[in-house]
Every structure is written in structure tokens, then in C-alpha cells.
N, C-alpha and C positions, 0 to 999 in steps of 0.2 A: 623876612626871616623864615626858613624851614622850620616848618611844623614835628616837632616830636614823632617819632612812630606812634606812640600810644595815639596819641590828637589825632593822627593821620588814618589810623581805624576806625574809632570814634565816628569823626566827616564821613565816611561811608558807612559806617552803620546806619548813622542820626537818614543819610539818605533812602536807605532801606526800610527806616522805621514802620511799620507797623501799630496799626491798636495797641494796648498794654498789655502784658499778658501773652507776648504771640501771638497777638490777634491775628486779623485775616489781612493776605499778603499779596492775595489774589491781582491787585491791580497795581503790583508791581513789576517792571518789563522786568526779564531773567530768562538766561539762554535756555538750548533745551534741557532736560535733566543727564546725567552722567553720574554713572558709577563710579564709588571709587571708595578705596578701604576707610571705615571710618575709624582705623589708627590716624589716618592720614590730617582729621579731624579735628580743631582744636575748640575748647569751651569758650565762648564771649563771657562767664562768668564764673565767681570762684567758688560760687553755693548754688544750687538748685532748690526745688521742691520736691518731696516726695510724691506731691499728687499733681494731675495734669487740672486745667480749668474745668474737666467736667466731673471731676472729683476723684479719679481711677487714677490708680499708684503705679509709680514708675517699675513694684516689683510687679504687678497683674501684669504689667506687658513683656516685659522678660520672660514671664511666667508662659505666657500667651506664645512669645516666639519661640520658648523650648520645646513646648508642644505641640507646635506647628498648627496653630487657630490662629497667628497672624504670619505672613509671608513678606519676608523685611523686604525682599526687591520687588514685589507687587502693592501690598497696601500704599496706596496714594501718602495716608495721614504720617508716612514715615520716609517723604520725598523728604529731606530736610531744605530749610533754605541755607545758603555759607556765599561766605564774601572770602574773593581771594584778594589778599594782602601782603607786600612782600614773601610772596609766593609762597605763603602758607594759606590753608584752606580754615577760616573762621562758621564755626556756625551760630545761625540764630533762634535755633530749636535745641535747645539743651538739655532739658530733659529727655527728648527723643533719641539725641544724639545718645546720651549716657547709657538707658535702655539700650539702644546698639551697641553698644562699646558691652556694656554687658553679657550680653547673650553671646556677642562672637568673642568673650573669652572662654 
């Protein structure tokens, strides 16, 4: 039986997984990084948090990127990780992702 699309992102998520939380992702193999608009970007979920694990709100970094004390294509912490799936681009940093999608509206 073919798997559902939904199932079918799912199976490559569940392989990406990580800690809970977005934990650390570090020892997962992933090509090198690439740019690319994060319109292009889609949410793995339909609610976020307003605060990231270390307690700092997803409006401080927006906040941070309008004022140019974080630099969206150099800080590392805002690489995002995303799984491409029927060639749409998922990601698995959400809240990060939304912060971006923010500030470049």
C-alpha cells in the first residue's frame, strides 16, 4: 500500500528527529547549508511558542533582527534544519523559521 503524503513526511521527519524541543541535531548527516527565501518555507506545525527553550521570545529576535544585533545569513542559531518533500521545503525549527518570515515582511 502507498503511504499517505501526510505518513510520508512524517517517516522523514520521525528520521530527522531530534531531542524534544529542537534539541540538538548536530549528529545528524545533512548536505551543506543553502540559501533560499524563507517564503519558500513551510511550518511542520500549526501552533508555535512564543518563547524559544532558553526563555527569549520569538518577538526579542525579530526585535534583534530589525536592529541589526542578529544577522539572519551569519548567525549560525538561525541555520534552520527543513526536509524537502514533494518538493516543498519543510522545516524543523519553527519558531526560528516564523522570527524570519517576520522580520523579512
Amino acid at each position: 500500500d502507498e503511504l499517505p503524503r501526510e505518513a510520508k513526511l512524517v517517516q522523514i521527519l520521525m528520521r530527522m528527529r531530534g531531542p524534544a524541543d529542537g534539541g540538538d541535531l548536530s549528529g545528524v548527516t545533512r548536505p551543506d547549508p543553502t540559501v533560499v527565501a524563507v517564503d519558500l518555507v513551510n511550518y511542520t506545525h500549526d501552533e508555535i511558542s512564543a518563547h524559544f527553550k532558553d526563555k527569549n521570545t520569538i518577538t526579542q529576535l525579530v526585535e534583534d533582527l530589525v536592529q541589526g544585533r542578529v544577522d539572519p545569513l551569519r548567525a549560525p542559531f538561525l541555520c534552520l534544519d527543513v526536509v524537502r518533500f514533494d518538493n516543498e521545503l519543510w522545516s524543523l525549527r519553527n519558531r526560528r523559521l516564523h522570527a524570519l518570515k517576520t522580520y523579512q515582511a
